[in-house]
C-alpha positions as YAML, in Angstrom:
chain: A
units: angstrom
residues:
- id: 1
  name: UNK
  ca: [75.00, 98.87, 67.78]
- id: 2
  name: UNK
  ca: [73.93, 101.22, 70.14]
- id: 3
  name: UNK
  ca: [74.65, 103.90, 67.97]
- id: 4
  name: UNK
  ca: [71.02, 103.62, 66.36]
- id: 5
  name: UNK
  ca: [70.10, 106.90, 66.10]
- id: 6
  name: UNK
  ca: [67.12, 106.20, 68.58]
- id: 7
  name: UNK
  ca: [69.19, 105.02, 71.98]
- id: 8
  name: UNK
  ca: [72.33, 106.94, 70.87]
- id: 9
  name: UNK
  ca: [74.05, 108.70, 68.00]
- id: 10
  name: UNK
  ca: [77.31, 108.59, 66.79]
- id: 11
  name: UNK
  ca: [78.35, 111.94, 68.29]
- id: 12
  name: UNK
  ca: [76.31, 110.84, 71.77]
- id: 13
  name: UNK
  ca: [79.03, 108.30, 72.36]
- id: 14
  name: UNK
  ca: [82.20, 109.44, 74.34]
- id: 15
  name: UNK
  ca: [84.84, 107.62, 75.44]
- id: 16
  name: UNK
  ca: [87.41, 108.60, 78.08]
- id: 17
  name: UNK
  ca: [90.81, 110.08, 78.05]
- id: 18
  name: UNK
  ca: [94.01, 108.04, 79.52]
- id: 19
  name: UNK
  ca: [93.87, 110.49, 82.69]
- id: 20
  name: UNK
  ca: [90.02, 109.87, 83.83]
- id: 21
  name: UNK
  ca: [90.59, 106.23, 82.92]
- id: 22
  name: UNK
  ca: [93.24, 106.19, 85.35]
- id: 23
  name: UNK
  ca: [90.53, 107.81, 87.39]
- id: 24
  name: UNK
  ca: [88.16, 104.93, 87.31]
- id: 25
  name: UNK
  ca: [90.76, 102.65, 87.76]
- id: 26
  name: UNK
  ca: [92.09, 104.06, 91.17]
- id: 27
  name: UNK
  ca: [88.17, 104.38, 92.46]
- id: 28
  name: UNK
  ca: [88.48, 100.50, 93.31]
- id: 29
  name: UNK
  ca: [90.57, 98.05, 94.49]
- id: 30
  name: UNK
  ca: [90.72, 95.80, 91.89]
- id: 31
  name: UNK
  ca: [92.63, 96.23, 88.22]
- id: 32
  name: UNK
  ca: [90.29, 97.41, 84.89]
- id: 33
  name: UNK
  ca: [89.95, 94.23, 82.69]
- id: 34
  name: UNK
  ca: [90.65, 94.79, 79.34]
- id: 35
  name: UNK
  ca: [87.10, 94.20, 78.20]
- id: 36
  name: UNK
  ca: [85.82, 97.28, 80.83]
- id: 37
  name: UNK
  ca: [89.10, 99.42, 79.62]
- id: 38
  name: UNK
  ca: [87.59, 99.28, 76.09]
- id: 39
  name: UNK
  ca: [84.38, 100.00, 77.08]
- id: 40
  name: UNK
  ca: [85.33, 102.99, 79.16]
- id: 41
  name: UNK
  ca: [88.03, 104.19, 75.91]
- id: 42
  name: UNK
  ca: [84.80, 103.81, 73.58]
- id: 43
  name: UNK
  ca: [81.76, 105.19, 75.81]
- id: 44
  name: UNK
  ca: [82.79, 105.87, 79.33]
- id: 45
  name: UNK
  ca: [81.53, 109.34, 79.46]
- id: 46
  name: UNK
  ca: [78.23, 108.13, 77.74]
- id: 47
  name: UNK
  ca: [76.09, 106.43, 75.50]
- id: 48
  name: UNK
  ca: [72.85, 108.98, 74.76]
- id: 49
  name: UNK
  ca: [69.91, 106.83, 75.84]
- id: 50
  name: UNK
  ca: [71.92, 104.13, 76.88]
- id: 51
  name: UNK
  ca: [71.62, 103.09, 80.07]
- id: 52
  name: UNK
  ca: [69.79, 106.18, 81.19]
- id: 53
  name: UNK
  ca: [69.07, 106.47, 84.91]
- id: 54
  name: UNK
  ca: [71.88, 104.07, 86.01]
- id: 55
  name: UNK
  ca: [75.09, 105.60, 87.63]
- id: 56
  name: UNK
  ca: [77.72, 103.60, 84.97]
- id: 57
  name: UNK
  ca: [79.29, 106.26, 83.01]
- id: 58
  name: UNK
  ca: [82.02, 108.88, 84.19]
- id: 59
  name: UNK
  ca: [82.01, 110.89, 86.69]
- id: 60
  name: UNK
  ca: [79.21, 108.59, 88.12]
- id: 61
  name: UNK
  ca: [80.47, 105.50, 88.19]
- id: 62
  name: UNK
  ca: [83.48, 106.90, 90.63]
- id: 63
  name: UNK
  ca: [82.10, 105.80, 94.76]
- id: 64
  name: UNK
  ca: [80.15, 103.07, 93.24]
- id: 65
  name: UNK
  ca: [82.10, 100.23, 95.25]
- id: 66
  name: UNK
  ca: [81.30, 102.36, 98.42]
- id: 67
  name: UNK
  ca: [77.76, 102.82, 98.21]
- id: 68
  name: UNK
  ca: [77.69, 98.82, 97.31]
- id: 69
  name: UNK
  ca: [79.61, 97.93, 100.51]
- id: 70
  name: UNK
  ca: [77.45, 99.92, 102.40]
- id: 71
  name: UNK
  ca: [74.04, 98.03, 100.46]
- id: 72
  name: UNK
  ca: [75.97, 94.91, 101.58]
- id: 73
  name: UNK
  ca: [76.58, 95.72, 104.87]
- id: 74
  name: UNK
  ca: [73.10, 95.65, 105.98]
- id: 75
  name: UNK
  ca: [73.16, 92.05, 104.59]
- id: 76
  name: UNK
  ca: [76.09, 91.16, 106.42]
- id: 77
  name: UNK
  ca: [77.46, 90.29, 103.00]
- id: 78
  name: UNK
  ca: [80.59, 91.67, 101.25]
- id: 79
  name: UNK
  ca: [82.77, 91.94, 97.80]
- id: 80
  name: UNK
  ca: [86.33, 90.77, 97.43]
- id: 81
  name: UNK
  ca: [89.13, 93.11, 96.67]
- id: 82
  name: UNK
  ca: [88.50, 91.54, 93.01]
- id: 83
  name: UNK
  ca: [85.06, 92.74, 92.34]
- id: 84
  name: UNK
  ca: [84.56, 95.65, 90.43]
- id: 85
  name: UNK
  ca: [80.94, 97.34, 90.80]
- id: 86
  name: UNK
  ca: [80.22, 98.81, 86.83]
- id: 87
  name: UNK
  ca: [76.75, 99.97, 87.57]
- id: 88
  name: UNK
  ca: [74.27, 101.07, 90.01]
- id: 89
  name: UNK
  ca: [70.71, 101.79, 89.82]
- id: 90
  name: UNK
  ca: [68.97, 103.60, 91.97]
- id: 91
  name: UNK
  ca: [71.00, 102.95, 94.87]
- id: 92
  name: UNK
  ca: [68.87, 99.62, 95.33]
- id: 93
  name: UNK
  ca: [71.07, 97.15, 92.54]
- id: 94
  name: UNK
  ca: [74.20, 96.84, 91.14]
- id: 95
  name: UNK
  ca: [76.29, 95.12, 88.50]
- id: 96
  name: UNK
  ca: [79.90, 93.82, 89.19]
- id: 97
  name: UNK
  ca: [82.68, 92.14, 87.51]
- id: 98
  name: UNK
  ca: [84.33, 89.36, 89.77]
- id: 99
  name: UNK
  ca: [87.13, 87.03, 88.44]
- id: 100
  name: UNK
  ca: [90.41, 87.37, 86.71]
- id: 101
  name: UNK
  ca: [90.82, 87.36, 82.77]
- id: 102
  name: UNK
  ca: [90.28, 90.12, 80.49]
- id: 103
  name: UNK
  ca: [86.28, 89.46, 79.87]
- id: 104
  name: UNK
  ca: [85.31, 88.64, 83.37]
- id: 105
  name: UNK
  ca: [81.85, 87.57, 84.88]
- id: 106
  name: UNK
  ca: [79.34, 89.82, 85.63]
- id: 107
  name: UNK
  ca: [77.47, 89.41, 89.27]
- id: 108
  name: UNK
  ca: [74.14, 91.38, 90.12]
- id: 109
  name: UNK
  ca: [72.86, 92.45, 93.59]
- id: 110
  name: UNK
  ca: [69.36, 93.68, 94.73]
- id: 111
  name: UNK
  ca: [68.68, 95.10, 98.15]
- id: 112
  name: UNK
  ca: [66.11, 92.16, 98.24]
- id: 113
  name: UNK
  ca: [68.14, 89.67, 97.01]
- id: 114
  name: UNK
  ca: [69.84, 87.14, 99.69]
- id: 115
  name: UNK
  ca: [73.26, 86.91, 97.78]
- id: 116
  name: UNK
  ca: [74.52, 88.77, 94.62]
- id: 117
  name: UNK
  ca: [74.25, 85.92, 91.56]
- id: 118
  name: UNK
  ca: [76.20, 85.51, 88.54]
- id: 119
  name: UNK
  ca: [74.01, 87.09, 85.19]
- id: 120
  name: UNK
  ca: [76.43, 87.00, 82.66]
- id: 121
  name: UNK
  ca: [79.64, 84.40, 81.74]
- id: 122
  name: UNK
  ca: [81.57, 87.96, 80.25]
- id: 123
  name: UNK
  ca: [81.15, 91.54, 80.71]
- id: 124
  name: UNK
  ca: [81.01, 91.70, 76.88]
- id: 125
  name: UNK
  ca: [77.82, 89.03, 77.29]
- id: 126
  name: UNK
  ca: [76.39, 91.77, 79.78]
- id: 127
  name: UNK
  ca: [77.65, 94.64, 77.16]
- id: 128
  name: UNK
  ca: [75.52, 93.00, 74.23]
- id: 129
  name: UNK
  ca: [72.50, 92.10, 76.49]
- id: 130
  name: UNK
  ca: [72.00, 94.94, 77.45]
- id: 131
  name: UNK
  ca: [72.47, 97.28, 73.84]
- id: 132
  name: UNK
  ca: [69.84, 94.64, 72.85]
- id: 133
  name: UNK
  ca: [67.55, 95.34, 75.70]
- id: 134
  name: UNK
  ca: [67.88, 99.01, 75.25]
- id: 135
  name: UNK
  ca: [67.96, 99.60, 71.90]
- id: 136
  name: UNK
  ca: [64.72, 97.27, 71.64]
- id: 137
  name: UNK
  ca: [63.09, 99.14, 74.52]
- id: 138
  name: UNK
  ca: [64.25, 102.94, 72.92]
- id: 139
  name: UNK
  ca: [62.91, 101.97, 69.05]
- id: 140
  name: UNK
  ca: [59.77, 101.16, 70.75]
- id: 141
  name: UNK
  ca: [59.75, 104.40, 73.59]
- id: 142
  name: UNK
  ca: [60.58, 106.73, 70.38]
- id: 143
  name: UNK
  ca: [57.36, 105.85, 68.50]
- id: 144
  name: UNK
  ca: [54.98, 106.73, 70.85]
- id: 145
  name: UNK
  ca: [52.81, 110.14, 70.75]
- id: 146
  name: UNK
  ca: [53.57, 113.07, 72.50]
- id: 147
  name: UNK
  ca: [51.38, 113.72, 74.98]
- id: 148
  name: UNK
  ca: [50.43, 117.39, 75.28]
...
């Protein structure tokens, strides 16, 4: 889907080897869900357009859970060893998978928020919301003039 040919290509998508998969998967404390695993195998080391500007493909994504501790911190709030932060933007929000199962929840955090709150039922809910969002948003960024 997000292969459009606006947002992304075909040849813009890259997935990740076995070896920087393991990568990833060391980075945090908890285990890759298989619904994130086939996300990183498919488009881990990016998507074109997609998601531009957020830290969420490899090598970027590695340090995320640190540099969301340390946003929680000055909350006094924390993750569990089961949350796994996906995505950060601008080093103000992030996106993280909490709960067990192989399509977990996805949780989102703002440095002005007073908790992190649950956004999506599945990561593959979050997946598709966002390849909607962006693909919408890219089809309609692509068509304006150039200024000179």
């Amino acid at each position: 889907m997000v292969s459009d040919g606006t947002t992304a290509s075909h040849d813009d998508i890259q997935g990740l080897s076995g070896d920087l998969i393991r990568q990833v998967d060391d980075d945090q404390p908890a285990p890759l869900p298989f619904a994130y695993r086939c996300f990183l195998e498919h488009a881990g080391a990016g998507a074109g357009r997609f998601l531009q500007g957020c830290d969420v493909f490899h090598p970027d994504v590695l340090g995320l859970r640190r540099a969301a501790d340390e946003l929680l911190a000055g909350r006094g709030l924390t993750l569990t060893d089961a949350d796994r932060v996906i995505l950060m933007h601008q080093g103000v929000q992030f996106d993280f998978l909490r709960g067990d199962g192989e399509d977990p929840e996805v949780w989102s955090y703002c440095e002005d928020d007073t908790a992190p709150a649950l956004r999506h039922a599945r990561f593959t809910d979050w997946l598709f919301a966002n390849v909607r969002e962006q693909t919408h948003a890219w089809a309609h960024l692509a068509h304006w003039p150039k200024i000179s």
